[in-house]
C-alpha positions in Angstrom: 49.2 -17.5 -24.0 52.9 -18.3 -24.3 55.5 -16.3 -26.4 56.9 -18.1 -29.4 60.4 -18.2 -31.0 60.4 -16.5 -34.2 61.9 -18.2 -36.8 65.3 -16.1 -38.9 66.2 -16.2 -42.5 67.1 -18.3 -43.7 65.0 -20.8 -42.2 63.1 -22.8 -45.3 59.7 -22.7 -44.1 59.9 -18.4 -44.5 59.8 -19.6 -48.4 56.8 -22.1 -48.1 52.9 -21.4 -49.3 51.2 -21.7 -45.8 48.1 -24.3 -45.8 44.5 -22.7 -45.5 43.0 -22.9 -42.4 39.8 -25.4 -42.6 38.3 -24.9 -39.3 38.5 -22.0 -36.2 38.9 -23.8 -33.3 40.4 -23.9 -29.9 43.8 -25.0 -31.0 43.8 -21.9 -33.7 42.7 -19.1 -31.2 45.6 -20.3 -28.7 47.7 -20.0 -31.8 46.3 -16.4 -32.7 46.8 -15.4 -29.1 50.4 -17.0 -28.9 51.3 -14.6 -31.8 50.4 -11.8 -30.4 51.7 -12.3 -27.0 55.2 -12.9 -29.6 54.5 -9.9 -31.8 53.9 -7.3 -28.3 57.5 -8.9 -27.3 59.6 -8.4 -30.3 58.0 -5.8 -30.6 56.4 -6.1 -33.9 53.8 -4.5 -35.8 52.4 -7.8 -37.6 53.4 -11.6 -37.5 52.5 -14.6 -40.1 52.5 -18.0 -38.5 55.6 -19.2 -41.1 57.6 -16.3 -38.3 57.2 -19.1 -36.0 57.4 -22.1 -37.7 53.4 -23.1 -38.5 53.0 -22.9 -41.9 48.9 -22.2 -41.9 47.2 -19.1 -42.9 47.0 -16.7 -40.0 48.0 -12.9 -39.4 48.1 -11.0 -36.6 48.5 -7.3 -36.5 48.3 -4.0 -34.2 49.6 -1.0 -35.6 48.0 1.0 -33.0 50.2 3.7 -31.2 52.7 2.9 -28.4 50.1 4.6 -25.7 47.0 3.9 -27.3 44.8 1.1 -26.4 45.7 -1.9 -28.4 43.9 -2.7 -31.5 44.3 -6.5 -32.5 43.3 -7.6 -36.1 43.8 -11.9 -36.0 43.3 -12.6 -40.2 42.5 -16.2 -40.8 43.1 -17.1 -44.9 42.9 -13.3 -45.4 43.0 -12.4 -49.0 42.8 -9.2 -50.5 40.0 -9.0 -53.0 40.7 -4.7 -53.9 43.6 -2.5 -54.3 44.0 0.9 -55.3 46.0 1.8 -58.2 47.5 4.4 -55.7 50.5 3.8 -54.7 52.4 3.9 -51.3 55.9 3.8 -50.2 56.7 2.8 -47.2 60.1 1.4 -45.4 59.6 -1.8 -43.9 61.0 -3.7 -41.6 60.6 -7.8 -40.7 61.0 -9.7 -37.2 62.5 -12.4 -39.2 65.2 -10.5 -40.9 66.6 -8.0 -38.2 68.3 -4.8 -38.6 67.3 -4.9 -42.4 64.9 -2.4 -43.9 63.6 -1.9 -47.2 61.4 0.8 -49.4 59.1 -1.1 -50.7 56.2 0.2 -53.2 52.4 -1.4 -52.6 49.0 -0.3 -53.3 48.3 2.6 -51.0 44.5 1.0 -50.2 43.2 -2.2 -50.1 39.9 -4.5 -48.9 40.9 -8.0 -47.4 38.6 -10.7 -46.5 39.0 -12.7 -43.6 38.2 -15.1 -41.0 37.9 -13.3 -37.4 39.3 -15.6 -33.9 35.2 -16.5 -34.0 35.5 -18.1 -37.6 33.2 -15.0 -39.1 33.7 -13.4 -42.5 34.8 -10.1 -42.4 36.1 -7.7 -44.9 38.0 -4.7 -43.7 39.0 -1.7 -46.3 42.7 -0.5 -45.1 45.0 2.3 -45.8 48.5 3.4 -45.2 50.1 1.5 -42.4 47.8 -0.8 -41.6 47.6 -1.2 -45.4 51.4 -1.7 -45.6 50.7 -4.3 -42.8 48.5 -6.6 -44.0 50.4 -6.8 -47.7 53.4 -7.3 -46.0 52.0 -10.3 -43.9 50.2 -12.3 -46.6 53.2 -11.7 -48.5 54.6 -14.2 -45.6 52.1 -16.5 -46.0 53.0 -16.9 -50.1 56.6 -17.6 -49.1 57.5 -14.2 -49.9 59.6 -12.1 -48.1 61.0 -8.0 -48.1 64.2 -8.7 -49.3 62.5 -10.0 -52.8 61.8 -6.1 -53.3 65.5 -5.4 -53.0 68.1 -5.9 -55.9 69.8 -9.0 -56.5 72.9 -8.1 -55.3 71.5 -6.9 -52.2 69.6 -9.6 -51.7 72.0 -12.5 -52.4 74.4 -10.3 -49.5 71.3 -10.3 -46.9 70.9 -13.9 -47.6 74.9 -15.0 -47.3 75.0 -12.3 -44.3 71.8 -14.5 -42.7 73.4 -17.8 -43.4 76.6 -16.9 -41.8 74.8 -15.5 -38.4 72.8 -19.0 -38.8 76.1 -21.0 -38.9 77.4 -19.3 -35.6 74.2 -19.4 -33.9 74.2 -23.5 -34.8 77.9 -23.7 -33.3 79.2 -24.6 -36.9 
């Protein structure tokens, strides 16, 4: 496993559709493992490949407690195929936009079907957090992001704030 740098706003592939996953292999669990080794170090409750710069379809997420034992969920070409019309608020956060959290308003239950690390077909029913979770990581992998539930004006100032930290970061 090796960590992985994950990839800031504005980076342009944050904003591209990721590319289905045709075939679990090898090269796809190392990548599922990489991401979690990245998402324990930040530390993060979930993490779309776009974070770190592979646009494919893949999700990993543990919203287990701090102490608990860890609880894992690698999501190839999830896709959510129920939602409640219950819904949740919840304030979320996002390892590629630091410091920067938003209420944002989902469905408080879902279903998603998936492909496991072992290329089986699963279908999980979630709620609350993990719930949150999973909407808020496929929303990564439709080139959507948290701040697209914020105002305009807010938005437009997280984006200029982004591109400025960018600039310094690049030396320019």
């Amino acid at each position: 496993m090796a960590k992985r740098s994950i990839i800031l706003l504005p980076d342009p592939v944050l904003r591209r559709v990721a590319a289905s996953i045709e075939r679990v292999d090898d090269e796809v669990r190392q990548l599922a493992d990489d991401m979690l080794e990245t998402m324990y170090a930040a530390p993060g409750v979930g993490l779309a490949a776009p974070q770190i710069g592979v646009s494919r379809r893949l999700i990993v997420i543990d919203v287990s407690e701090k102490d608990d034992e860890k609880m894992p969920y690698v999501m190839i070409n999830p896709t959510i195929v129920k939602r409640s019309d219950e819904p949740n608020v919840h304030e979320e956060g996002c390892l590629s936009i630091p410091d920067v959290r938003v209420e944002i308003e989902r469905p408080a239950e879902i279903v998603v079907e998936y492909l496991d690390r072992d290329g089986k077909r699963r279908e999980l029913a979630a709620s609350e957090l993990l719930a949150t979770c999973v909407q808020h990581e496929i929303d990564h992998l439709d080139g959507r992001l948290l701040i697209d539930y914020m105002s305009r004006l807010k938005r437009e100032m997280v984006v200029k704030r982004f591109k400025r930290l960018a600039r310094e970061r690049d030396g320019l």
